[in-house]
C-alpha positions in Angstrom: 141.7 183.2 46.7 140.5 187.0 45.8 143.5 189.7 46.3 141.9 191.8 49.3 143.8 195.4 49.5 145.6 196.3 52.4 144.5 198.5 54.8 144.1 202.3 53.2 144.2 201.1 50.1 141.3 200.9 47.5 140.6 199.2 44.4 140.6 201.3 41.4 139.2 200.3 38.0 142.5 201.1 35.6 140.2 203.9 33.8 139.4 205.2 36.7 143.0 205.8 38.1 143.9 209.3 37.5 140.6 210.6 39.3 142.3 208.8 42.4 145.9 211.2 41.8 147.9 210.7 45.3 145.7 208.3 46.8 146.6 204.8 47.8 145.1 202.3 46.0 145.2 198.8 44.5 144.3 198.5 40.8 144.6 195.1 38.9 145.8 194.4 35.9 147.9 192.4 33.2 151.6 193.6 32.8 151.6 194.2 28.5 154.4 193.6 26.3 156.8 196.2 24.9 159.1 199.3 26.0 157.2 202.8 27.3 160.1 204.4 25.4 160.9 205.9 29.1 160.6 204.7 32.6 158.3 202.2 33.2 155.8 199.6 31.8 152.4 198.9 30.3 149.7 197.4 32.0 146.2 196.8 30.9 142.8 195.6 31.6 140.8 194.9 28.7 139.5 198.2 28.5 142.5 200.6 28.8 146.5 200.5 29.7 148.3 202.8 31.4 152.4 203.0 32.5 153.6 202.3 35.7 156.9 202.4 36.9 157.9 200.3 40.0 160.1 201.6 43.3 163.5 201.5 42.6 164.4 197.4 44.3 160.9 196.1 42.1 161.8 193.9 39.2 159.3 194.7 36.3 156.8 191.6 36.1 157.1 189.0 32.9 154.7 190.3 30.3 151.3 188.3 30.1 151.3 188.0 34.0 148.1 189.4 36.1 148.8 191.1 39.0 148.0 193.9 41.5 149.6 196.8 41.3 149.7 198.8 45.2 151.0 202.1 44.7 149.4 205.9 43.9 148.9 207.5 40.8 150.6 210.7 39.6 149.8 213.1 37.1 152.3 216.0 36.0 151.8 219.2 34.9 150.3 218.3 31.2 147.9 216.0 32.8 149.8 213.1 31.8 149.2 210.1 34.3 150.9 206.9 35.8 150.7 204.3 38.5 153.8 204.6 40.8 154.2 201.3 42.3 155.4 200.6 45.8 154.6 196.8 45.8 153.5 194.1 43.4 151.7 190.6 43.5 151.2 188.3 40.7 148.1 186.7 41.2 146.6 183.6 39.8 145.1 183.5 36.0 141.9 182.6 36.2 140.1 179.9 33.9 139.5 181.4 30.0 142.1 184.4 30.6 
């Protein structure tokens, strides 16, 4: 079965995340191998990755697994961005992936 989004929350393409700063929203994506080299972790899509770093209580997904990520994204002062993460689903791999 499709992940449908919770009420007030919107899918966002993982490019697209910044341009939704402070909004709640849903975006799907494939946690990535490897250390941010701060707080955090990689996830990507195919087309892009980006950091997100889980509520404090949220155990960092197994790399390789495809999830979706409910949270908002920030941005700081240097236009840097990230997904904070309030919840996380691992969601089934699909045929070919």
């Amino acid at each position: 079965a499709a992940h449908v989004p919770p009420a007030g929350y919107q899918v966002v393409p993982l490019q697209n995340g910044a341009d939704s700063a402070g909004k709640h929203c849903v975006v799907r994506a494939v946690r990535l191998p490897g250390w941010t080299g701060g707080k955090g972790f990689f996830v990507g899509d195919r087309q892009t990755y980006a950091v997100a770093v889980a509520a404090k209580g949220l155990a960092s997904p197994t790399p390789w697994q495809p999830l979706a990520l409910r949270g908002r994204w920030r941005v700081d002062e240097w236009g840097g961005s990230w997904l904070q993460v309030d919840g996380i689903e691992v969601l089934e791999q699909q045929e070919g992936d």
